[in-house]
C-alpha positions as CSV (number, residue, x, y, z in Angstrom):
1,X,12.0,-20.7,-17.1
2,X,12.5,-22.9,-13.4
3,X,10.3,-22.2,-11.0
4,X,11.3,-22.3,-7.6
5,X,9.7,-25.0,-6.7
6,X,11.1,-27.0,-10.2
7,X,14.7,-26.1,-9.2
8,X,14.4,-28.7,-6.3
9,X,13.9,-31.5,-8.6
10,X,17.2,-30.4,-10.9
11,X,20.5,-31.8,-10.6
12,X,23.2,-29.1,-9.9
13,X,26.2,-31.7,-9.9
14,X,27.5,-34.0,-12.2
15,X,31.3,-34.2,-11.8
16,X,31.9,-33.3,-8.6
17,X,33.0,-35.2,-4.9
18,X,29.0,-34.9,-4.0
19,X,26.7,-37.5,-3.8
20,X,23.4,-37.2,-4.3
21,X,21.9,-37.2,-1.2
22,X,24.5,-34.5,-0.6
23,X,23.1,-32.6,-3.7
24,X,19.9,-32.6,-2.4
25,X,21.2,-31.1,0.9
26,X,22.3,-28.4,-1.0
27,X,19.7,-27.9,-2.9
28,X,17.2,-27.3,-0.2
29,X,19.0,-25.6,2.1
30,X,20.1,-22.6,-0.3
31,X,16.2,-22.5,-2.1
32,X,14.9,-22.7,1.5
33,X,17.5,-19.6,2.6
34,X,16.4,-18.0,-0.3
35,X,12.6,-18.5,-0.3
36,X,12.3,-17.4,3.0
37,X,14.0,-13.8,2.0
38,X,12.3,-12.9,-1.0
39,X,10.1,-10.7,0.7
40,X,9.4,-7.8,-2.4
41,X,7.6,-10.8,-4.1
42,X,5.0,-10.6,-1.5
43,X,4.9,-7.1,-2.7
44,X,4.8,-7.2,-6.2
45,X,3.5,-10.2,-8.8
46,X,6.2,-12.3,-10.7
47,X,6.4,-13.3,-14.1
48,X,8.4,-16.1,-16.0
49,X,10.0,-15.3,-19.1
50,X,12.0,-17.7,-22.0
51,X,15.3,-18.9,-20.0
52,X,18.2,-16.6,-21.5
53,X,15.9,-13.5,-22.0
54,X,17.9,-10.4,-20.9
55,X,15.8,-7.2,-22.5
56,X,12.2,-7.0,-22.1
57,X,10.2,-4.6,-24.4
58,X,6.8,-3.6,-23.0
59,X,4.0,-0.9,-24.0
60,X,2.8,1.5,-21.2
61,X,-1.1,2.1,-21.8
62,X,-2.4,5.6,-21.4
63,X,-5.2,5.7,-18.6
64,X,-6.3,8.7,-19.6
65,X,-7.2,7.7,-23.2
66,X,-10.3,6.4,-22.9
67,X,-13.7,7.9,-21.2
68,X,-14.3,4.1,-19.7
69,X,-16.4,1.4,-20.9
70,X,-20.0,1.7,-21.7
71,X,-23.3,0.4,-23.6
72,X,-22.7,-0.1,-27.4
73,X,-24.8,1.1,-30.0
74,X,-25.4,-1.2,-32.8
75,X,-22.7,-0.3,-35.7
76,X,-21.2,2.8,-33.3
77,X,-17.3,2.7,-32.4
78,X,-16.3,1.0,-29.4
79,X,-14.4,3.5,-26.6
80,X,-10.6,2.4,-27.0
81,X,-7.7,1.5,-24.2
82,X,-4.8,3.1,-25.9
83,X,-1.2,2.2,-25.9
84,X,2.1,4.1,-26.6
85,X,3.1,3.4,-29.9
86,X,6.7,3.3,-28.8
87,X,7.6,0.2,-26.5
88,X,10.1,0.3,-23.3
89,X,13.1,-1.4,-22.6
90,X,14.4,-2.8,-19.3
91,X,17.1,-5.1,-19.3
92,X,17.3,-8.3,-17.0
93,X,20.1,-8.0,-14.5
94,X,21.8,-11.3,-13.1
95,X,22.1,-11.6,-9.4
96,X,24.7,-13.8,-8.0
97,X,26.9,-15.1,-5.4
98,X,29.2,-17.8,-4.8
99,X,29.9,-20.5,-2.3
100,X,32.0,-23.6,-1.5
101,X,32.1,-26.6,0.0
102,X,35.6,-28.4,1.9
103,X,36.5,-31.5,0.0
104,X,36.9,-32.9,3.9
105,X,33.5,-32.1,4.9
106,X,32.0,-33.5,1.9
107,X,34.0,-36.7,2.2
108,X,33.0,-36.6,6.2
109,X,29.6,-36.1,5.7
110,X,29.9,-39.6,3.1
111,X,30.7,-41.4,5.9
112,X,27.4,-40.5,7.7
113,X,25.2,-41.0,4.3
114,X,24.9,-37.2,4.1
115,X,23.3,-36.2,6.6
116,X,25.7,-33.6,8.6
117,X,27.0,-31.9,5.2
118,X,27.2,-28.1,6.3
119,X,25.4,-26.3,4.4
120,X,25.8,-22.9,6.0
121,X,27.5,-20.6,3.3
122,X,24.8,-22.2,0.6
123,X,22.2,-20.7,3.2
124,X,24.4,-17.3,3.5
125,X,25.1,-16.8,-0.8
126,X,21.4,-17.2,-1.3
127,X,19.7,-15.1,1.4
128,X,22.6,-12.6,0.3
129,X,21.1,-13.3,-3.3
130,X,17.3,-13.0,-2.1
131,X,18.3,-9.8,-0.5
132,X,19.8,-8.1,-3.4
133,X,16.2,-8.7,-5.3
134,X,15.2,-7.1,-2.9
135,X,17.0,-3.8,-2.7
136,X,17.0,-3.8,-6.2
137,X,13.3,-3.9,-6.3
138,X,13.0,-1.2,-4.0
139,X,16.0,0.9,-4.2
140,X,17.1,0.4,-7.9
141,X,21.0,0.0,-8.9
142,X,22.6,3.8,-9.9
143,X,25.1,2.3,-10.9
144,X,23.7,0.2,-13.6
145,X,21.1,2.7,-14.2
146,X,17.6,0.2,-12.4
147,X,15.0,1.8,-11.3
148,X,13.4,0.8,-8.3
149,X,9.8,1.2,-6.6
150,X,10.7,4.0,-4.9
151,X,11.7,6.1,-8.6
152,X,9.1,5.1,-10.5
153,X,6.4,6.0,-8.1
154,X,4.4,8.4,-10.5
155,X,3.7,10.7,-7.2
156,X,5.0,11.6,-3.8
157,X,3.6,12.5,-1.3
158,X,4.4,14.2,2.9
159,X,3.8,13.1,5.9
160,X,2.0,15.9,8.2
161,X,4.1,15.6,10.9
162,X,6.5,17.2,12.2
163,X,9.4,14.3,12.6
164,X,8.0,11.6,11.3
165,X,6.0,8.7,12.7
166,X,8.5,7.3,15.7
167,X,9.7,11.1,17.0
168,X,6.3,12.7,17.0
169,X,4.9,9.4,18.8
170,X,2.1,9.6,16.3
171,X,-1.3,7.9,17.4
172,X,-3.8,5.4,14.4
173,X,-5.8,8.6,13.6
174,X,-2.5,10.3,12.0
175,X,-0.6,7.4,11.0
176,X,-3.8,6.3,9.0
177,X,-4.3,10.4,7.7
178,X,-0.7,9.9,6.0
179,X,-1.9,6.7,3.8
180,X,-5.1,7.8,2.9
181,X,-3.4,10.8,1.6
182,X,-1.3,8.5,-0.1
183,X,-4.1,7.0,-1.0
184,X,-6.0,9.9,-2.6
185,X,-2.6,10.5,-4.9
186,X,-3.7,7.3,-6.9
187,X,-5.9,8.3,-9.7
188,X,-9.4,6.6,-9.9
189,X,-8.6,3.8,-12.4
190,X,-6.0,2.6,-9.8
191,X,-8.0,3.6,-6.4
192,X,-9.4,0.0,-5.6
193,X,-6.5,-1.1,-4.7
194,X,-5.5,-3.7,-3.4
195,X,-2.3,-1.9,-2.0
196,X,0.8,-2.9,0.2
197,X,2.7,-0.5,2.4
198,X,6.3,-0.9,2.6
199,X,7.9,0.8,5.3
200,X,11.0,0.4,7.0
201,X,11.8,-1.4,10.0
202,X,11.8,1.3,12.5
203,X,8.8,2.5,11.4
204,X,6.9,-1.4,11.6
205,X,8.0,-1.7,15.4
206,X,6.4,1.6,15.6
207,X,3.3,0.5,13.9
208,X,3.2,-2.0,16.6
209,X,2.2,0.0,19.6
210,X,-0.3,0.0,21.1
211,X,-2.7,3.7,20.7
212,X,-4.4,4.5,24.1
213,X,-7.1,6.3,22.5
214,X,-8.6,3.1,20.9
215,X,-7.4,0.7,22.9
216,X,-5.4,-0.7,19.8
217,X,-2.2,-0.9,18.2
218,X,-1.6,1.2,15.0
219,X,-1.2,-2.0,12.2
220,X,-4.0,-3.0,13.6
221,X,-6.5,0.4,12.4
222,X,-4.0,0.4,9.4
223,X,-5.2,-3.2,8.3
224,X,-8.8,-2.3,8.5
225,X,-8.3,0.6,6.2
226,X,-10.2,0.0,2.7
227,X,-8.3,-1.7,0.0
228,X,-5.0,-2.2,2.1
229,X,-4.2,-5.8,1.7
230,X,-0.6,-5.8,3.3
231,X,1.9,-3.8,5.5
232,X,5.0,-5.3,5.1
233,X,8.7,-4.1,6.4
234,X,11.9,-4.1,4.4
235,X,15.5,-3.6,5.9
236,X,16.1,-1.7,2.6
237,X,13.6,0.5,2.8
238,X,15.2,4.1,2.5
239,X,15.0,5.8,6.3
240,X,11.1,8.2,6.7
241,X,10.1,6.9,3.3
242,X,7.0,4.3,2.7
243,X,5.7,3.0,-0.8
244,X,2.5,2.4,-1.6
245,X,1.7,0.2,-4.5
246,X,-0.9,-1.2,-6.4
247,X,-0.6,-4.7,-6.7
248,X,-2.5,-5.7,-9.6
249,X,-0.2,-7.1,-12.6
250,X,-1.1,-4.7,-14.5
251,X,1.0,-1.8,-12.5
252,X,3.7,-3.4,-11.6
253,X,5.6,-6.8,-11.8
254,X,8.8,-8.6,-11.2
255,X,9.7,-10.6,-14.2
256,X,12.4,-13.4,-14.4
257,X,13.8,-15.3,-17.4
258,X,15.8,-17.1,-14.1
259,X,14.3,-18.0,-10.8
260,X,16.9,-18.4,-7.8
261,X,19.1,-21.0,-9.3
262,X,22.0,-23.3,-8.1
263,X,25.0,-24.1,-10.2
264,X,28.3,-26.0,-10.1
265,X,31.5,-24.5,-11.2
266,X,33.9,-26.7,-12.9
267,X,37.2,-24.5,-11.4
268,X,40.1,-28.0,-11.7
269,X,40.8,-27.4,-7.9
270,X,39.7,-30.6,-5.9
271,X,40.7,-29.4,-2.5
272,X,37.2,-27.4,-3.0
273,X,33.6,-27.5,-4.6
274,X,32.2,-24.2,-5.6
275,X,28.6,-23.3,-6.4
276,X,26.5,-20.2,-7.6
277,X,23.8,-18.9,-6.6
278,X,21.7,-17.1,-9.5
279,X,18.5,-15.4,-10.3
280,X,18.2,-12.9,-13.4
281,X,14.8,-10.3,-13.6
282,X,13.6,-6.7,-13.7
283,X,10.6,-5.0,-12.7
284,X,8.7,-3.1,-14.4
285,X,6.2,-0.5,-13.9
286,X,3.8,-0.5,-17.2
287,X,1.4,2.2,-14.8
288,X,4.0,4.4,-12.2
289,X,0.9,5.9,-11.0
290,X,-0.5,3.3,-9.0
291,X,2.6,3.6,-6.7
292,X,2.9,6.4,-4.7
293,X,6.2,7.4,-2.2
294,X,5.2,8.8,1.5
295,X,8.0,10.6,2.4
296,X,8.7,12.3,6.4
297,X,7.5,9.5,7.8
């Protein structure tokens, strides 16, 4: 599978008006757009998979199978991690969007060796792309039946107040009582974290202020708080509702059998060159109870 970071050393265009210095433009201006708005995979781990992969069977392993590991007697049975016998499916779901590029603008920019090709709907399809992931990873698609963080969580948990965070002008102390009780809804084999609060965006500028009572503002206390590696905002968050989430691999990852991806399309019309924008992964939760939704916040 491409890697980011591999895709800018591809060619995406063979046949077309583009040059290559032109290509390159391209290129980097749509992985950049893109790179810069994958924020869920700050969130969770990715994974490559074999290019073309579209299902992905996995095992989920049952954390309440074995007492833990301890000192072995000579010739006496070891304690045993055990798995479901039957394996889970996800499929991987392609994200895309299109673009084009003028004929006259490519043919402009020649003139000045490149340089001024606009770029700016490359930059728009792959943020749009970037964004999607990210939805996705959160939200889930009903319509093609993805879950997302926020419906595998294995628990939920309330806020204790009243109207959340922002109306009840909550102070550290209560904002921090709300994730520790999130917290304590993780069961022991998951409790050391490290974790990373989502929220959404009204409820980050609200994190922001600054608490009279310590002289501090609330992400701030938050960050100090044991085993909290990240708080982290998402425009798609749902509205009052925060995920908390294990980060090790083994909870949760993203995996891709197609990293953001740029391709031509051969369409016969010369007035125009179009372009995709691609990626195709799923995520998948082999331990839904090392996430937990906050909700009323």
């Amino acid at each position: 599978m491409k890697t980011i970071r591999e895709i800018s050393n591809d060619t995406i265009a063979n046949d077309t008006l583009l040059a290559s210095k032109q290509v390159e433009t391209v290129k980097e201006s749509a992985i950049e757009a893109a790179k810069a708005n994958l924020n869920m995979r700050d969130v969770v781990s990715t994974r490559g998979l074999s290019s073309g992969t579209q299902t992905y069977e996995y095992r989920i392993v049952d954390t309440d199978s074995t007492e833990g590991a301890r000192i072995v007697r000579k010739g006496s049975d070891y304690p045993m991690v055990e798995m479901e016998k039957t394996t889970t499916k996800v499929d991987l779901h392609k994200i895309g969007e299109a673009f084009e590029l003028y004929r006259e603008d490519i043919l402009s920019s020649q003139e000045s060796d490149g340089g001024d090709l606009q770029t700016q709907s490359a930059m728009m399809a792959s943020r749009q792309v970037a964004e999607k992931e990210n939805d996705i990873i959160i939200n889930g698609d009903s319509d093609w039946e993805i879950d997302g963080l926020v419906d595998v969580a294995g628990s939920s948990v309330s806020s204790d107040q009243t109207n959340g965070w922002d109306e009840d002008d909550a102070g550290a102390d209560a904002v921090q009582g709300d994730v520790l009780k999130a917290m304590q809804a993780v069961p022991d084999a998951f409790a050391n974290g490290p974790f990373t609060l989502v929220v959404p965006r009204t409820e980050f500028i609200h994190l922001q202020a600054i608490d009279t009572n310590v002289d501090r503002d609330i992400l701030d206390v938050l960050n100090e708080t044991a085993n909290i590696e990240q708080i982290v905002w998402d425009p798609d968050m749902p509205e009052d509702t925060a995920v908390l989430v294990n980060t090790m691999e083994e909870v949760v990852e993203y995996v891709m059998s197609e990293d953001i991806n740029v391709v031509p399309v051969e369409d016969g019309d010369d007035e125009v060159e179009e372009f995709k924008v691609r990626t195709r992964g799923a995520l998948v939760a082999y331990q839904p109870d090392g996430i937990v939704e906050l909700t009323g916040i």
